[in-house]
N, C-alpha and C positions, 0 to 999 in steps of 0.2 A: 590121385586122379589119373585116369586113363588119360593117355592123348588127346584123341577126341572130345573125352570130357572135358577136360584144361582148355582147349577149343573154344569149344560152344560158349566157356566159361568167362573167356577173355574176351568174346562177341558180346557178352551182355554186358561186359564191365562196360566197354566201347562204346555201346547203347546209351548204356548211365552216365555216361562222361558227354556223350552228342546231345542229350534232353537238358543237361543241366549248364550246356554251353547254351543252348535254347532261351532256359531261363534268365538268362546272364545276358541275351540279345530281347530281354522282354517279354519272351512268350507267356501268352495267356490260353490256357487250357478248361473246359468244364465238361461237369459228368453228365451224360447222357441225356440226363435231366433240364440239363441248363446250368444246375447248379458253380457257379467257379470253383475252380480249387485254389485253396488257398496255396498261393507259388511261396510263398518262404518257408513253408511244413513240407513243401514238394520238393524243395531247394536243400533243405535239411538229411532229410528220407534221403534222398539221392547221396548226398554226401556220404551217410552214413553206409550206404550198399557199395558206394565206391571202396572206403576206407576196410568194410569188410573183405570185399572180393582180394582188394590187394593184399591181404593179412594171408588169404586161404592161396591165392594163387603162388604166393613166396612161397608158402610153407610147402606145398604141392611140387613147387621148380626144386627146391631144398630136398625133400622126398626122394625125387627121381635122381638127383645126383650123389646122390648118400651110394658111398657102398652098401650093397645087402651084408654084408661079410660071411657069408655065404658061401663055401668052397664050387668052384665051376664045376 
C-alpha cells in the first residue's frame, strides 16, 4: 500500500473502532426504513473489519520496511 493508501486505510480502521465504541456506549441505529439493526451482527461485522484491517495494515507496515534487495 501506497502511503496515502495505508492513510485513508487507517482513517477507516479508526472509524470501525469509534462506531463500535458507540455500540459499547448503547448506540442504537436503523435503516432508512425505520427498520433496526441488529447491534450484536453490527458489533460482530465491525469486529471482524477491525481484526482484518489490522491483519492488512501489519502486513502493508511489514512490506514497506522489507529490503527490496534490489541493488541502488
Amino acid at each position: 500500500m501506497a502511503d496515502p493508501e495505508l492513510e485513508r486505510f487507517r482513517a477507516t480502521r479508526a472509524t470501525a473502532i469509534h462506531r463500535l465504541d458507540l455500540i459499547a456506549r448503547g448506540a442504537q441505529i436503523s435503516y432508512e426504513d425505520g427498520t433496526p439493526v441488529d447491534m450484536a451482527s453490527e458489533k460482530a461485522r465491525l469486529e471482524q473489519v477491525v481484526t482484518d484491517m489490522d491483519r492488512r495494515i501489519a502486513r502493508a507496515e511489514m512490506m514497506a520496511a522489507a529490503p527490496t534487495g534490489l541493488p541502488n
